[in-house]
N, C-alpha and C positions, 0 to 999 in steps of 0.2 A: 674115923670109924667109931661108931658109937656102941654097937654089937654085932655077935652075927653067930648063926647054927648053923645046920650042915648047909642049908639050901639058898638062904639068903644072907643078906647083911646090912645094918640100916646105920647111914651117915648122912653127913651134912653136905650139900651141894650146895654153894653158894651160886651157883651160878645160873638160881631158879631167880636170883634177884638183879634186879641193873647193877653194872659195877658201881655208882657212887652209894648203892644200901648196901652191895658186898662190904665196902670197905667201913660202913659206919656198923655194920654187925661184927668184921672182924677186930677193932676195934672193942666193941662190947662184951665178946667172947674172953677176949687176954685180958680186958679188966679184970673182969668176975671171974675167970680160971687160971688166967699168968700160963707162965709157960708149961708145955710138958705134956703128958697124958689130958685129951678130954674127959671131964667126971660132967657125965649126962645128969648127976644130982642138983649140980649148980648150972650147967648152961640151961637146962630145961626151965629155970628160973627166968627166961629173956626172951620175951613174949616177940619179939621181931625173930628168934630164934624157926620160928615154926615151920614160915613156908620155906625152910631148907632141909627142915628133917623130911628121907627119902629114905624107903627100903626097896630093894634090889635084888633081881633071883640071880644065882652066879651064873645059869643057863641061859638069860637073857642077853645077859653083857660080851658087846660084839667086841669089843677095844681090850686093852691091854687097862687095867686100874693101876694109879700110880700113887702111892703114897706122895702127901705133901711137906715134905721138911719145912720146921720151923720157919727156917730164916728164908725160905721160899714164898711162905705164904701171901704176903705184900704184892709179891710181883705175878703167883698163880690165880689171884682171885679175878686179874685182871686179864686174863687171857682169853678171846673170844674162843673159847672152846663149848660153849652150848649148842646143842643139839636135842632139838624137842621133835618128837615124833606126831604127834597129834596136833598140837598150836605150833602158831610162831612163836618166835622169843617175845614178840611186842605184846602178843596174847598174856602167856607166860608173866612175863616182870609187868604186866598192870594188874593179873591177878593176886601175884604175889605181894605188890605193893600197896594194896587193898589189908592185907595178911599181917602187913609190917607195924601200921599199926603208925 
């Protein structure tokens, strides 16, 4: 979670990208911020960063959102849980991978 007001809230979806760029972005992320709270000051610095940042209306969202614990992250980034409504994912992770840079 990167922020959020009454109506929306904007995080990182790794899962706009293939899992072998999820895992080399999350990787990039715990360099440059180590563990803990994300500070949007320093990741926004990690130009492969971008096509993950997503903002979201709370009204939209059909699913339960699940916070991801640290020592999860490894093994969540790798879960086929995407779900695009518009593209496919193949769509999706070649545009994003265009993005990555």
């Amino acid at each position: 979670l990167i922020g959020a007001d009454q109506d929306t809230f904007t995080g990182l979806n790794f899962h706009y990208l293939p899992p072998k760029f999820r895992a080399i972005l999350l990787d990039r992320v715990n360099a440059k911020v180590g563990r803990g709270i994300i500070n949007w000051k320093k990741i926004s610095k990690i130009p492969q960063v971008a096509p993950t940042v997503k903002k979201y209306r709370f009204d939209q969202i059909m699913r339960k959102v699940i916070p991801i614990e640290e020592n999860e992250q490894e093994i969540a980034i790798f879960l086929p849980l995407e779900r695009f409504r518009k593209a496919s994912k193949t769509s999706v992770w070649s545009d994003s991978k265009r993005k990555f840079g």
